[in-house]
C-alpha positions as CSV (number, residue, x, y, z in Angstrom):
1,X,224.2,153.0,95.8
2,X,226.1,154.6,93.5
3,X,223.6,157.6,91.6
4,X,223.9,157.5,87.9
5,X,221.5,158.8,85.0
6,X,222.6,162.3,86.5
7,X,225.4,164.6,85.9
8,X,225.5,166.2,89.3
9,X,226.3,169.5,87.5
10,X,224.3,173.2,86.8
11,X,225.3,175.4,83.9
12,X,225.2,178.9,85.3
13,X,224.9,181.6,83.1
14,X,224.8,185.6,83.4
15,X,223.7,187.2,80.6
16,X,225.0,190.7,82.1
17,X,228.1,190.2,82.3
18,X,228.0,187.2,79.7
19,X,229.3,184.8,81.6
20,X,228.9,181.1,81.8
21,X,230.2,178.4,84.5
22,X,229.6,174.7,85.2
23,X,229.1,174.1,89.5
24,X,228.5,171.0,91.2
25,X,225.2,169.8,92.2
26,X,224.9,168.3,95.5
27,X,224.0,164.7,95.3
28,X,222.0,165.2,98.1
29,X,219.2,167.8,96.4
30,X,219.1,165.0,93.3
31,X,218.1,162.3,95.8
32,X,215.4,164.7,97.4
33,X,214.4,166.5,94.9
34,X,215.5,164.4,91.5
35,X,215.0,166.7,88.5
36,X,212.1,168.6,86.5
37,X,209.5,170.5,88.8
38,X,211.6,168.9,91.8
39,X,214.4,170.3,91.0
40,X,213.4,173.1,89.4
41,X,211.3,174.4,92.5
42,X,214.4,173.6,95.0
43,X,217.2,176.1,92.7
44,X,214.0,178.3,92.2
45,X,213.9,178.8,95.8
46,X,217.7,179.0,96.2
47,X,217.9,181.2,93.8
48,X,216.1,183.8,94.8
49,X,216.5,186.1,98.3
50,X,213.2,187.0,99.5
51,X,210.8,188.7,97.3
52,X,212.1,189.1,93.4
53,X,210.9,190.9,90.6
54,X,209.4,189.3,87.7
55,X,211.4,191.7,85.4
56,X,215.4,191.8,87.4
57,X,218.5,190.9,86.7
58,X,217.9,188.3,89.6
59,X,214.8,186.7,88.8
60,X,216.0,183.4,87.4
61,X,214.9,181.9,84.4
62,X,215.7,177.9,85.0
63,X,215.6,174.9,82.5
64,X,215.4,171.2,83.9
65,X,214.6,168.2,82.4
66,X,212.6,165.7,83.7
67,X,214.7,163.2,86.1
68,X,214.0,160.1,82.9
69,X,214.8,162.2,79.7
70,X,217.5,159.7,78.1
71,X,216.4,157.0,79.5
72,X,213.8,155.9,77.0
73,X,211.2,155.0,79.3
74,X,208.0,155.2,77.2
75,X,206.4,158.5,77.7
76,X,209.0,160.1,79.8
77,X,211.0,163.0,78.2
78,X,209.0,166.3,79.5
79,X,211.2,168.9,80.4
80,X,210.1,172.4,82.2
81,X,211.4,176.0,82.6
82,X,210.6,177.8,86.2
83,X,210.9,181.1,87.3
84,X,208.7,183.8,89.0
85,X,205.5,184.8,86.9
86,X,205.0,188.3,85.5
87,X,201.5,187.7,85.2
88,X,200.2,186.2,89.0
89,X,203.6,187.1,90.9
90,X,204.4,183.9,92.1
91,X,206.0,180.2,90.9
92,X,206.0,180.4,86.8
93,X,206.3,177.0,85.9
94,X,205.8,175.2,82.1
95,X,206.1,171.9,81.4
96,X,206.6,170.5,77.5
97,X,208.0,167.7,75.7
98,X,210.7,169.4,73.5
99,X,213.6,167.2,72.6
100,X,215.8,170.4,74.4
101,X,215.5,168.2,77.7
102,X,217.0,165.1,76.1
103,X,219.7,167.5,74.2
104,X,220.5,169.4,77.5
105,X,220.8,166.1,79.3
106,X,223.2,164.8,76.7
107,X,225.5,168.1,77.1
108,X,226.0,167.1,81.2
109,X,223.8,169.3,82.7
110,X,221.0,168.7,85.2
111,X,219.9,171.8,84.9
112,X,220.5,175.4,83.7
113,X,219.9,178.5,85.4
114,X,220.2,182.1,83.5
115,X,220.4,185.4,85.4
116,X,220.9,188.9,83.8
117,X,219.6,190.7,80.8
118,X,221.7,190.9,77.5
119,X,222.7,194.3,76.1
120,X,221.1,193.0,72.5
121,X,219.0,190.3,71.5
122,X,220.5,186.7,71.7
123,X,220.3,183.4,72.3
124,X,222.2,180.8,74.9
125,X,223.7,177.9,72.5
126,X,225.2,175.1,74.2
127,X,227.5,172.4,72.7
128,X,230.6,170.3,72.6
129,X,232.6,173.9,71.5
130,X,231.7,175.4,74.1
131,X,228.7,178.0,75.6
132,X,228.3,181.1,74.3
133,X,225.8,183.9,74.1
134,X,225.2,184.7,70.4
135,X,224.1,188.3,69.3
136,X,220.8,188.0,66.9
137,X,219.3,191.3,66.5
138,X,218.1,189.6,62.4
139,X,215.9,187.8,64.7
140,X,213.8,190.4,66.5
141,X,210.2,190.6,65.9
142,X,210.3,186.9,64.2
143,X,208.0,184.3,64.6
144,X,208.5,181.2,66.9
145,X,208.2,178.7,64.0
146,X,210.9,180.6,61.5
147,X,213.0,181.4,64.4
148,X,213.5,177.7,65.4
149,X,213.9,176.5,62.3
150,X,216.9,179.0,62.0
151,X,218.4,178.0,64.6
152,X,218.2,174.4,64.3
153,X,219.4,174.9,60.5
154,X,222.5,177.6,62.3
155,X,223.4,174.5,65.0
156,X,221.9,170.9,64.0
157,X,220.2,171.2,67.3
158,X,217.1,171.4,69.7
159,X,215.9,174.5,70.7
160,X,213.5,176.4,72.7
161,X,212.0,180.3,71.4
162,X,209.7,183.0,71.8
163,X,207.9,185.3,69.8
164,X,207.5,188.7,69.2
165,X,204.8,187.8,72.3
166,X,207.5,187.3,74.5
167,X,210.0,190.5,73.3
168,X,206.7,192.9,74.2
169,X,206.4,191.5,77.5
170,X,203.0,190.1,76.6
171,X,202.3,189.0,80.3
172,X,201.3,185.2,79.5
173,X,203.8,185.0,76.5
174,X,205.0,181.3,75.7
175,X,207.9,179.5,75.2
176,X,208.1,177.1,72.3
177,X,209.6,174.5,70.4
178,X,209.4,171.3,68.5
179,X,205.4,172.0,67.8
180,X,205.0,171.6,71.6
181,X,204.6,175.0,74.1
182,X,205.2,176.2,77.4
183,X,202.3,178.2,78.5
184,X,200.0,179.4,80.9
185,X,202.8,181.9,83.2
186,X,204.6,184.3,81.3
187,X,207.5,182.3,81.1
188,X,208.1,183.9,77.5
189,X,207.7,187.2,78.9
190,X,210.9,186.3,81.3
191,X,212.9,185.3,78.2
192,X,211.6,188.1,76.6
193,X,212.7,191.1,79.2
194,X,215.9,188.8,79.2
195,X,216.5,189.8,75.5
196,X,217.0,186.0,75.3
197,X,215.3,184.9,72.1
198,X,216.2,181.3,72.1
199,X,218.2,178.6,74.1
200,X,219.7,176.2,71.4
201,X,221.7,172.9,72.5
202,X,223.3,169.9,70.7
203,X,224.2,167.0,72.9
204,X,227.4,164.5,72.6
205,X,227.4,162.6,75.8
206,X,225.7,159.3,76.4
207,X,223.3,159.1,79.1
208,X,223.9,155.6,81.7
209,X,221.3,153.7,83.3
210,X,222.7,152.3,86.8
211,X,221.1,149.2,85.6
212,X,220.7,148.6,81.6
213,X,219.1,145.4,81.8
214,X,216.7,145.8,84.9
215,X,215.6,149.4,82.7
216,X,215.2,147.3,79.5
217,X,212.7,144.9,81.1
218,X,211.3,147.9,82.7
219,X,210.7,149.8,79.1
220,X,208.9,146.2,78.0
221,X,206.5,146.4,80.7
222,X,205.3,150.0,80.4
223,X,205.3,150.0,76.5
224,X,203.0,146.5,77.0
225,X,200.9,147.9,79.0
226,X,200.2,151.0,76.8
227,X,200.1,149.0,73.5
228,X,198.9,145.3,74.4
229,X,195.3,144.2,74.9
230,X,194.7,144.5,78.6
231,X,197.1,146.4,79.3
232,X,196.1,149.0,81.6
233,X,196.9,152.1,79.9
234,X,195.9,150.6,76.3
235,X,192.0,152.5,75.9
236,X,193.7,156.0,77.0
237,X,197.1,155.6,74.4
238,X,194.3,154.5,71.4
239,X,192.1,157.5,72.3
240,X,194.4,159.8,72.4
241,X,196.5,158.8,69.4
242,X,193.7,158.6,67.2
243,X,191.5,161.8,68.3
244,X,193.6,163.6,70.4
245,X,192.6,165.4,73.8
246,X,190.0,167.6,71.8
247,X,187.9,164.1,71.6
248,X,186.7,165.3,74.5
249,X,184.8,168.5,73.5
250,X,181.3,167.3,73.0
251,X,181.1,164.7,76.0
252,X,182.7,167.9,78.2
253,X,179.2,169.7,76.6
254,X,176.7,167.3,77.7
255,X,178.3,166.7,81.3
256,X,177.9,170.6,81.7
257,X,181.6,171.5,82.2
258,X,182.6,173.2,79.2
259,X,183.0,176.6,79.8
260,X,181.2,179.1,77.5
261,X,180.6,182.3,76.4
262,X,183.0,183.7,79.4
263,X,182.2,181.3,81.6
264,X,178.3,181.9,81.6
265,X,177.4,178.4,81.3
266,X,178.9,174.9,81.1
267,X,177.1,173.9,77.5
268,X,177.8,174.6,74.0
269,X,175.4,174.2,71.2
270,X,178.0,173.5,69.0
271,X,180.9,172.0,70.9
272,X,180.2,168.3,68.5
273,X,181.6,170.4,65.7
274,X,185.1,171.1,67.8
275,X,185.2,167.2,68.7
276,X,187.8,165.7,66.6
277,X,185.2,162.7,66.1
278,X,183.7,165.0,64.1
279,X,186.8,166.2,61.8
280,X,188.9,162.9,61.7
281,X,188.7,163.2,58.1
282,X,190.3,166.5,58.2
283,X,193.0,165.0,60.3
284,X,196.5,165.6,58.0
285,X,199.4,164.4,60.8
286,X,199.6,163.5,64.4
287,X,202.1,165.5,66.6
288,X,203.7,164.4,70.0
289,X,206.1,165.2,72.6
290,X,209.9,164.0,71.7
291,X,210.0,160.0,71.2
292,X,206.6,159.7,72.6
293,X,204.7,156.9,70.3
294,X,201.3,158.1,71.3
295,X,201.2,161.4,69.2
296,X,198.7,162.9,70.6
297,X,198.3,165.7,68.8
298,X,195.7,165.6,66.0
299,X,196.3,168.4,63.2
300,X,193.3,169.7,61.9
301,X,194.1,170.1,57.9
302,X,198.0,170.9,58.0
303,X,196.8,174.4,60.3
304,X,197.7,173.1,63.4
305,X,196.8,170.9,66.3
306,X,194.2,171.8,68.4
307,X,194.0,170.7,71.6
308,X,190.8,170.4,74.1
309,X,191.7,173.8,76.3
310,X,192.4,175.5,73.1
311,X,188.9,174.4,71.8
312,X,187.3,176.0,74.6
313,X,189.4,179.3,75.2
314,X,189.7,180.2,71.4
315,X,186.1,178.0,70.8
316,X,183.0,177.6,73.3
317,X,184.4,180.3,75.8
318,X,184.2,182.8,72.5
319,X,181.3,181.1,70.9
320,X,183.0,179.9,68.0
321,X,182.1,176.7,67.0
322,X,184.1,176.5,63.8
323,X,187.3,174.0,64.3
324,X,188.8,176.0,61.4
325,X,188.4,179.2,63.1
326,X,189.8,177.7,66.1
327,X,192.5,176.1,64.4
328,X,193.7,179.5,62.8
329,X,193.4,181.5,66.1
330,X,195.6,178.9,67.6
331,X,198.6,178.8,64.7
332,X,198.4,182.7,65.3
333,X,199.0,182.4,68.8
334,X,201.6,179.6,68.8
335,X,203.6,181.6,66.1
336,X,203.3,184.8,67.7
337,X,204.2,183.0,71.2
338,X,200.7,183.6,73.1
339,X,199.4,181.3,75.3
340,X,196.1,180.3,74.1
341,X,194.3,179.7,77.0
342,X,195.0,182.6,78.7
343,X,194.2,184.8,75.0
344,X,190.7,183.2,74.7
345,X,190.0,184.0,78.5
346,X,191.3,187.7,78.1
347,X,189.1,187.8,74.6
348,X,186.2,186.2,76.5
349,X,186.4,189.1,79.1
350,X,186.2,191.3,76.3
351,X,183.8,190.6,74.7
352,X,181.8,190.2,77.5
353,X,182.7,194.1,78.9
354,X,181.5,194.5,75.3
355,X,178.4,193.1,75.6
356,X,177.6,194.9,78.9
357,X,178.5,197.8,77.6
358,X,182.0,198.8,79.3
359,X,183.9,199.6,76.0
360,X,183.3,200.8,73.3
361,X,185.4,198.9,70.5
362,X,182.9,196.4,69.2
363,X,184.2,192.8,70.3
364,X,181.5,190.7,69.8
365,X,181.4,187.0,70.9
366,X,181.8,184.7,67.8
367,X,183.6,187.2,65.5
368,X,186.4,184.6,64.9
369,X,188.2,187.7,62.2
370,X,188.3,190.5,65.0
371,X,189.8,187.5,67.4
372,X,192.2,186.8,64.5
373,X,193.4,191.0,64.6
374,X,193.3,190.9,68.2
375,X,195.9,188.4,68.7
376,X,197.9,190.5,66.1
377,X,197.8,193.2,68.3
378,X,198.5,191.7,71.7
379,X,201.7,190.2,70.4
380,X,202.7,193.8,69.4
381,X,200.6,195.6,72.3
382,X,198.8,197.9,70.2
383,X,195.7,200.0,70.8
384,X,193.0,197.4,72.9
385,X,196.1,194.4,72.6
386,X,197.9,196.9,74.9
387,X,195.8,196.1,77.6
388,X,194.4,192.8,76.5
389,X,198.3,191.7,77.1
390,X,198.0,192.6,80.9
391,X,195.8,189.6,81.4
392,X,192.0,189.0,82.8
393,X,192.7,190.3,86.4
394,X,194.4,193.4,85.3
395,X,191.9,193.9,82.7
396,X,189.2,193.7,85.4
397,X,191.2,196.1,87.5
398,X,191.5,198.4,84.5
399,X,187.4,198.6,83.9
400,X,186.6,198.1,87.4
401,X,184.8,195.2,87.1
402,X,187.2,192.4,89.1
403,X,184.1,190.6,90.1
404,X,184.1,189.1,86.6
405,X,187.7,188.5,85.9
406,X,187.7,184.3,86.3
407,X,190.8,183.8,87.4
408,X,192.7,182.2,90.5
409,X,196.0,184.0,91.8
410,X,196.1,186.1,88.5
411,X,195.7,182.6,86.5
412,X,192.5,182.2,84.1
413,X,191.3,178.6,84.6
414,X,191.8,175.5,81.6
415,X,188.7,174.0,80.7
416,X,186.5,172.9,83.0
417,X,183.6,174.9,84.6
418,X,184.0,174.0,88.7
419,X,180.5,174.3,89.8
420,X,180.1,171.0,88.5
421,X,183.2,169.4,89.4
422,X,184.0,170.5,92.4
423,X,187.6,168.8,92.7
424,X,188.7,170.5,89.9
425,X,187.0,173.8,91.7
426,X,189.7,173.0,95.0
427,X,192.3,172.3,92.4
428,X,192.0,176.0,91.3
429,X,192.4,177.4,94.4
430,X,195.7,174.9,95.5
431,X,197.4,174.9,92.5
432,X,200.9,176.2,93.1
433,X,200.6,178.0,89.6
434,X,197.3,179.6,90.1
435,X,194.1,178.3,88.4
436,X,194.9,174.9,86.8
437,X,193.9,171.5,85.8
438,X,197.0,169.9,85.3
439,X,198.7,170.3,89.3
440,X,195.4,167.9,90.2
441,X,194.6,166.2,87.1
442,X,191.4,165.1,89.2
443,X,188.5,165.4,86.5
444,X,188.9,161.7,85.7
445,X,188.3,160.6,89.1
446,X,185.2,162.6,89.0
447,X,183.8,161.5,86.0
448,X,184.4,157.6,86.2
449,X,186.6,156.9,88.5
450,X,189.9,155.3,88.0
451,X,193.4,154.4,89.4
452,X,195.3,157.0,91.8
453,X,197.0,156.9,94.9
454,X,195.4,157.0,98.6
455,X,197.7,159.1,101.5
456,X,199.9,156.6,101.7
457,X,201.1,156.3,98.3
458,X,199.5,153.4,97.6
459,X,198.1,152.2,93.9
460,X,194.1,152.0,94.6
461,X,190.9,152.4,92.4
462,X,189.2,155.5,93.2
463,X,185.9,157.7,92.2
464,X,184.6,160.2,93.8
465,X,181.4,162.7,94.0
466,X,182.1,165.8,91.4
467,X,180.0,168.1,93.0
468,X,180.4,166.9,96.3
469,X,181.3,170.1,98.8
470,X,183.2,167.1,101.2
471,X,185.5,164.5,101.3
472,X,187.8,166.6,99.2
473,X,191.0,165.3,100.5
474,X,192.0,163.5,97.7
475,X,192.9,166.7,95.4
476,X,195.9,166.8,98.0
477,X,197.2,163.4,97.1
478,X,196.3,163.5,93.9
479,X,198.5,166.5,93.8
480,X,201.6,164.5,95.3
481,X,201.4,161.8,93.1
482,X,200.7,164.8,89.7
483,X,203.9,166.0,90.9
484,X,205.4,163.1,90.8
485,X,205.1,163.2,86.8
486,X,206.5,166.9,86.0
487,X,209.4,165.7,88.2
488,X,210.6,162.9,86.3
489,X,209.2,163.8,83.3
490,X,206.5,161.7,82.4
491,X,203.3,161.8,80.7
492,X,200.0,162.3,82.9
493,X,197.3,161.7,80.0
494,X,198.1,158.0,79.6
495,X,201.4,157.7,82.2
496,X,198.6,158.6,85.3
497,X,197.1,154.9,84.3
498,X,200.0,152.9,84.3
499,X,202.8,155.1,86.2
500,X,201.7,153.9,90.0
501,X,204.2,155.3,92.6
502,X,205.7,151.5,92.8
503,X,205.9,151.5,88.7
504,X,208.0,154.8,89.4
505,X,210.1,153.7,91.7
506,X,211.3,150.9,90.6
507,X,212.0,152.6,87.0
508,X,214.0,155.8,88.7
509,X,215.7,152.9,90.9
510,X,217.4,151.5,87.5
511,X,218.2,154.8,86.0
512,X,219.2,156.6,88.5
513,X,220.7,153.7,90.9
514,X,218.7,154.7,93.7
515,X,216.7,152.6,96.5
516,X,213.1,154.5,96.9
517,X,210.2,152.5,97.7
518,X,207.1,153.9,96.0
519,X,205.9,155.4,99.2
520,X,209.2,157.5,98.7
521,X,208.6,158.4,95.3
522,X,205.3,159.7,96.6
523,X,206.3,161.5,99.7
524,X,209.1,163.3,97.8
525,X,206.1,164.6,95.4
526,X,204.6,166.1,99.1
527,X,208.0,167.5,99.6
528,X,208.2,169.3,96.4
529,X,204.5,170.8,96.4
530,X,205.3,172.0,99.9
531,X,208.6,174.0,98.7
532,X,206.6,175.0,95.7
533,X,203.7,176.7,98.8
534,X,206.7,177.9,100.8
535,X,208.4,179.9,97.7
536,X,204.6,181.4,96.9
537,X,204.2,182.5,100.3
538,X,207.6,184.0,100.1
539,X,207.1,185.8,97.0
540,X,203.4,187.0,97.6
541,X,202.2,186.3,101.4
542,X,199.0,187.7,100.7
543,X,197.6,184.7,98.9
544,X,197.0,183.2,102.4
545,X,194.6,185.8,103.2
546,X,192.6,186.6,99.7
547,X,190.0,184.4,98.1
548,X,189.1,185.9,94.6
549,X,185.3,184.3,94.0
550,X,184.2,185.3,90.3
551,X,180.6,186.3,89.7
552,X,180.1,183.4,87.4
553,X,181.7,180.7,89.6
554,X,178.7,181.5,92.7
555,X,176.1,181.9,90.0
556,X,174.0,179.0,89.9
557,X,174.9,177.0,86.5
558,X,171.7,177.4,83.9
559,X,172.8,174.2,82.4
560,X,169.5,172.1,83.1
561,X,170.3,168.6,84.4
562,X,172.9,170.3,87.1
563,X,170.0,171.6,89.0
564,X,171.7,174.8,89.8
565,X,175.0,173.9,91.0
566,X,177.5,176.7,91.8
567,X,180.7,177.5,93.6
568,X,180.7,180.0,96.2
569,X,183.1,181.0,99.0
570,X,181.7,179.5,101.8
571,X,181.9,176.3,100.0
572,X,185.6,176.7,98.5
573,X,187.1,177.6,101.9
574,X,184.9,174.9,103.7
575,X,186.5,172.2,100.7
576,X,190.3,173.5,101.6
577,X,189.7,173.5,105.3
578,X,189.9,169.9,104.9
579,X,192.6,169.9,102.3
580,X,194.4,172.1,104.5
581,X,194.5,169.9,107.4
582,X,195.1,167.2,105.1
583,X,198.1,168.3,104.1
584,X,199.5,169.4,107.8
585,X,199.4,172.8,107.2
586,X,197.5,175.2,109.5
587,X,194.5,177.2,109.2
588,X,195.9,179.9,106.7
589,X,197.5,177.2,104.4
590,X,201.1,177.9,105.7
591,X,202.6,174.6,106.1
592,X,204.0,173.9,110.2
593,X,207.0,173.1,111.4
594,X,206.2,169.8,112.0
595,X,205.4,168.8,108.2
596,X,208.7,170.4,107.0
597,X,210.7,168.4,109.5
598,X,208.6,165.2,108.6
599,X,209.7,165.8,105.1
600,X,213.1,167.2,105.7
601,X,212.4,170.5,104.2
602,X,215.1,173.6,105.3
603,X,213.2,176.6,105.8
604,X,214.9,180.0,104.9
């Protein structure tokens, strides 16, 4: 079949010598690999030649959208930027739901990959007149929200900035844009050391589906089954676009997996008062990823919207049970382009040294005006901010006390405390991007079960033990089928309920004009998290052989009803022996021969 709904073409751009060029993709990479983390991980990989710093001319910094932005498929227009991560050393990847995927879509690019470092601060804009690299040194030192809306005001277009975060080299500085961030890696830090402030673009092509009609019917169905009584995403699309993800705070409490006061226990006295149940009538707008009709995004009293994560790193994790105080720590940090889960973890530690009696600048857990001046000064890395910016496992480094960094491959963990839900736990420790929730997105199966995929791809009602050591194989396919989403774009909050790997298929089959069964569609997302291993093993080969444990992971919760639960090496490595040989890889978690020929992977 013919393969529409894709350019087949790269914009290339070196920022050295300020250059820009337009190449052919290969039309065999878009059938393998598609678009968003697919695609992104496969030019990542080509990109780079062997290991690559961070901070070089030839570390890429690489924008794709998801494989269904234009096609108007409910739920579908995430877009991500990869590169390699100044703050763990391997794959930086951020995924967001900017309308900069749609526009960069709509320009005739699949992707866009940016090498170099400008002489002065720019940005990239792309549009019909052409692509050039603007000096803006009246931008330097500007927020994220005033440099976007100059930008879009300059070019009637989308666009995608950083902070002042981002032009210290903050090492888990953000990317942002239309309300929605790219966080967790650094990525902003690349732009940053780039002296690439912005990437604006303003679209004039139309997008074709291979099929128009077959997409149409297609577009019914899914927006049916999010909107119409029994439909099977309906109870996830009204929760979340009434209360948000931060709904979840209190339940998260009581089931002992809200991480608090660094990570000491799983319970928070207070966590009700961060539940949006309890300040819907502080509720001013709802915010959401481009076209999405969910709006997710609950914004607490025109501040900002707070999401669950951000209501424990900035919240429970600080002992700060004020959703105002939260709300104001996370404005700061989305302004000054910080990530803020990986702020609230490095505050956490902090305070915590503090409390032990490791530094002496008084950071005490709860003071919600010294976390407010502290995320001042990490933006600008000054005095403690200097070092906060480094991140949790440098900071342990610097006070010798790694034992208590919590952290996975450099990576402080999202919200949920593993010794009571132990897939999450393995999630930590496979995660491609170091500690996260959102390469598994297991937590649901663990607390109530629901519809996933078995090792076959197929659609199947699944829940399972959470703090169950065994039959931890799951995480792996559960980690296909996750991929699957990033790749073409789609939503995992309500999309995992609806989106089965047939409902995929047959959707990328009418854009795209391709033939996959939903096996295939899962299968590639196998393909693409084993690249993604391959390219962390290539940058940082050491990951195979070092397990960090924190001290507060193997310490037995204190929350009451969990009877002592903990996570400790023996039982980590015993969980990813099984994962491991689940996925065909061998004992060290290098993946054999065999698996890459089985999925038609081309080692370097």
């Amino acid at each position: 079949m013919v393969m529409t709904g894709a350019w087949k073409k790269i914009l290339k751009v070196d920022l050295s010598k300020k250059t820009t060029k337009v190449e052919e993709l290969d039309e065999k990479i878009l059938r393998k690999y598609l678009g968003g983390n697919g695609l992104g991980i496969k030019l990542l990989y080509e990109e780079t030649d062997g290991k690559v710093e961070p901070y070089s001319e030839e570390n890429p910094l690489i924008f794709v959208p998801g494989a269904l932005n234009g096609s108007q498929v409910p739920m579908t227009e995430k877009c991500g930027f990869y590169s390699t991560s100044p703050l763990t050393g391997i794959m930086a990847e951020g995924i967001f739901g900017g309308s900069i995927g749609n526009e960069v879509k709509k320009c005739g690019f699949d992707a866009v990959v940016i090498k170099g470092r400008c002489e002065e601060l720019s940005y990239l804009l792309v549009e019909e007149d052409g692509i050039k690299i603007e000096e803006a040194p009246e931008l330097e030192g500007m927020g994220t929200k005033k440099t976007e809306d100059i930008l879009k005001k300059r070019h009637d277009g989308s666009a995608a900035v950083i902070g002042p975060a981002g032009e210290n080299l903050v090492k888990f500085s953000i990317i942002t844009g239309d309300d929605r961030e790219v966080g967790r890696t650094g990525l902003g830090a690349v732009m940053g050391w780039k002296k690439l402030k912005g990437i604006v673009a303003k679209g004039w092509k139309e997008v074709e589906a291979a099929d128009p009609e077959e997409l149409k019917k297609l577009k019914s169905e899914a927006f049916s089954e999010f909107t119409q009584e029994g439909g099977a995403g309906k109870e996830s699309y009204d929760a979340y676009s009434s209360h948000g993800t931060v709904k979840f705070a209190g339940m998260a409490s009581e089931l002992g997996i809200f991480p608090t006061r660094y990570w000491e226990t799983g319970s928070f006295e207070e966590a009700e008062k961060l539940s949006s149940y309890q300040w819907e009538d502080h509720i001013s707008e709802s915010n959401g990823c481009h076209r999405c009709p969910c709006r997710c995004g609950q914004v607490y009293e025109d501040i900002v919207d707070v999401e669950y994560e951000t209501a424990f790193s900035l919240g429970s994790n600080l002992e700060i049970g004020s959703i105002r105080e939260v709300a104001m720590a996370n404005y700061l940090c989305d302004d000054l382009g910080l990530d803020t889960m990986s702020m609230g973890n490095s505050l956490g530690f902090m305070m915590k040294l503090f409390q032990d009696g490791f530094i002496e600048e008084e950071i005490l857990f709860g003071d919600g005006k010294k976390v407010r001046e502290l995320i001042r000064k990490t933006a600008f890395r000054e005095e403690n901010g200097d070092v906060i910016a480094e991140g949790v496992k440098k900071i342990g480094d610097i006070y010798d006390k790694e034992e208590l960094a919590v952290h996975v491959n450099g990576l402080s963990p999202p919200a949920y405390d593993p010794r009571a839900l132990k897939g999450m736990g393995l999630g930590f420790y496979t995660s491609t991007r170091g500690a996260c929730h959102l390469r598994s997105d297991c937590d649901g199966i663990q607390l109530g079960g629901g519809r996933s995929t078995n090792e076959k791809g197929e659609w199947v009602d699944m829940e399972k033990d959470r703090n169950a050591v065994e039959d931890k194989r799951y995480v792996a396919w559960r980690e296909n089928y996750i991929t699957m989403h990033d790749t073409l774009g789609s939503c995992k909050l309500t999309g995992r309920s609806v989106y089965s790997p047939e409902f995929m298929s047959e959707i990328v089959n009418a854009f795209l004009g391709l033939d996959l069964t939903g096996e295939e569609i899962y299968r590639t997302g196998e393909r693409i998290y084993n690249l993604e291993r391959l390219f962390n093993l290539k940058q940082k080969p050491e990951i195979k052989d070092t397990l960090h444990v924190p001290k507060q992971f193997s310490t037995p919760t204190p929350v009451e009803h969990l009877d002592g639960e903990k996570l400790d090496e023996k039982q980590i490595r015993k969980m990813l022996k099984e994962y491991y040989d689940e996925r065909g890889w061998d004992e060290k978690g290098v993946p054999t021969e065999k698996k890459l020929k089985e999925l038609e992977i081309e080692k370097e």
